[in-house]
C-alpha angles and dihedrals in degrees: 000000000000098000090040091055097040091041087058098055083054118097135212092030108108101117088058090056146090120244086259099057099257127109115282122245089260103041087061089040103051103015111026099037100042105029112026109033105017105197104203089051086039111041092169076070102053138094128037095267110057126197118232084258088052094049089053094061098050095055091053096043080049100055107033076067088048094113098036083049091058093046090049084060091046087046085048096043084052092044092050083053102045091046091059094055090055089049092229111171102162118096137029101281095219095044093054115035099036099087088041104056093044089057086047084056096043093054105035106008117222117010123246112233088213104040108030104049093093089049089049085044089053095047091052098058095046089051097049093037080063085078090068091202100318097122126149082232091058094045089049097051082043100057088038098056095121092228101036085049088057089049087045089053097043083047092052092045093057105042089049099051085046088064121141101268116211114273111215115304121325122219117244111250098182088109076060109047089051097050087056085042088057099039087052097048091042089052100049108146106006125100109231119076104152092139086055097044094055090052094049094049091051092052086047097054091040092053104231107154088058098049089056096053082049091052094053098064090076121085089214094064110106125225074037124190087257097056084039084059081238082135142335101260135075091255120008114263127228112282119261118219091242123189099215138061140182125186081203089053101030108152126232117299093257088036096059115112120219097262091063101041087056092036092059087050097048092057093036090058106094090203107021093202102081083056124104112259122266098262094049090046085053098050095039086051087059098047087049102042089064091049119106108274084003091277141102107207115092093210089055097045084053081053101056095039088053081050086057095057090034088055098040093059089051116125102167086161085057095240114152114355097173111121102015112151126229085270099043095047095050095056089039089048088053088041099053096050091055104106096227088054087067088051088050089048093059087040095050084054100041101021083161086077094070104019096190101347128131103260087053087056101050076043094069094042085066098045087052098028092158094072099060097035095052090040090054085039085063105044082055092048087049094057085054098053095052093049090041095236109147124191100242092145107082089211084053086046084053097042097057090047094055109029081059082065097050089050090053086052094051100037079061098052089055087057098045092050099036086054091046091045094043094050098238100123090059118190086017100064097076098057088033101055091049090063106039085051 
């Protein structure tokens, strides 16, 4: 709220801004956060919740780069045009060309259309040469080739039908994996977790992450990856190659094809060169998506199955406590005070109030929290496993798991006030808005 208000007194920033007037997500993310207030150096600046002394800070950090932040919009508006002329098509403008722009204004201020095209030119090419090759355009001609399609398929088809079968009955380990969920959320914060980090080893010996991705490609498994909105279907099929992609229409995690699970990897990477090939992204992609949990590290398929008990045991609308563990009642606690949650709760008893509208939806989020919070889990899983970047650290473990609760929040929030800003909620707006401010 502080940066939205203050954000909206500065000029000459509109292309750095929302269609409402505020910063945009990624202003705040890649300019704001990590170049104007600084948080770790600034700790008056930090947290979502800022003290009078904070906001006063802010304001003055905000508008002492008031002028570097107009001439980053001016660097950015350049860089869009420029990038027209040069037909580039590859990449997410704003991720890649921010930070950019704002070093460009720091160094040399506002850009001069005559004389700094060829800087911004420059600049374009370096930042798009970064991909080395690693380009959404060169996975789709790859995945496209005819006969490499018909190799790819055959690929998929082997190493699907190879799969870990189950092996007996396994026993079930959810008294376990809450007992690790609990000792990790007890300890935040501190350094010791040797209780933690016993069970977590022993899970990791035994497996266990591994047995319970087995477990959901069977239609029988209950809770099975259908009812935890893993895929559409009663058990997940085997991948397709695929040849489009949309970060807006993305399927469910087991219902991806190649092409979108690389494709997510390929506009996450920040420099694109220290990335596999494509053809080694693609192949390790196969090998991967008919793993179990569609990963290959052991520590981040733990991970997913102690989501799942984590998940299960969420109650943001505040039914039915009863029951919850140490780990489940710290991110409910946090859930339940959040202002859109009281709207959802009237909406969840009376849905007929808002039929399809956007607070229903984030409504049934909340009746069923576990779907968006382990499909989010994944995607983040995901990321790990490409980078090969296990969770062996118990307070990491617990940081992922947790830090998955606080973005669907706040994924939420952005709903919630995005529907309340844009009119579409109509008479509710006015007591809603009271209480989400």
């Amino acid at each position: 709220m502080v940066l939205d208000e203050i954000w909206r007194s500065l000029d000459g920033v509109a292309a750095l801004s929302g269609a409402q007037g505020g910063p945009l997500r990624r202003t705040v993310k890649l300019i704001l956060d990590p170049l104007v207030l600084r948080p770790a150096q600034n700790p008056l600046c930090a947290g979502p919740i800022v003290t009078a002394e904070g906001a006063a800070e802010v304001t003055t950090r905000l508008h002492a780069a008031g002028p570097v932040l107009r001439a980053t919009a001016e660097w950015f508006t350049l860089f869009k045009q420029i990038r027209r002329t040069l037909r580039i098509t590859d990449g997410n403008p704003q991720d890649l060309y921010f930070q950019r722009c704002f070093e460009l204004a720091t160094a040399t201020g506002s850009p001069d259309r005559l004389r700094d095209n060829e800087t911004a030119e420059a600049a374009l090419l370096e930042l798009h040469g970064c991909t080395a090759g690693r380009t959404t355009r060169a996975l789709r001609e790859y995945l496209t080739e005819p006969a490499r399609v018909w190799e790819l398929t055959d690929l998929v088809r082997v190493t699907w039908d190879h799969r870990p079968l189950p092996e007996g009955e396994y026993s079930d380990r959810t008294a376990e994996f809450t007992s690790l969920l609990d000792v990790c959320a007890a300890a935040r914060g501190r350094s010791t977790r040797a209780e933690g980090g016993s069970v977590h080893a022993a899970l990791l010996a035994d497996r266990a992450g591994t047995h319970s991705g087995i477990q959901l490609w069977s239609a029988e498994t209950m809770p099975g990856a259908q009812y935890l909105g893993l895929t559409e279907h009663p058990a997940p099929p085997p991948p397709p190659l695929g040849s489009t992609a949309s970060t807006a229409t993305l399927a469910r995690p087991f219902d991806r094809s190649i092409y979108e699970r690389v494709f997510t990897v390929l506009q996450a990477a920040l420099d694109r060169a220290d990335l596999p090939t494509v053809p080694d992204l693609v192949g390790a992609e196969i090998a991967r998506s008919c793993a179990p949990w569609a990963l290959l590290d052991e520590s981040l398929r733990l991970a997913a199955a102690a989501g799942v008990v984590l998940a299960l045991g969420l109650r943001p609308l505040g039914d039915d406590p009863n029951g919850e563990s140490v780990a489940q009642r710290v991110i409910n606690g946090r859930w339940r005070r959040e202002a859109y949650v009281l709207q959802a709760r009237r909406l969840a008893v009376r849905p007929e109030d808002e039929p399809g509208g956007p607070l229903a939806a984030v409504a049934a989020d909340l009746r069923m929290p576990w779907r968006p919070y382990l499909r989010r889990l994944w995607v983040r899983l995901h990321g790990r496993d490409v980078r090969e970047s296990p969770l062996s650290d118990t307070g990491e473990f617990w940081d992922v798991l947790d830090g998955v609760a606080r973005s669907v929040m706040l994924d939420h929030r952005g709903r919630v006030k995005q529907a309340l800003s844009t009119g579409v909620v109509g008479d509710q707006a006015d007591s809603t808005e009271s209480r989400a401010s």
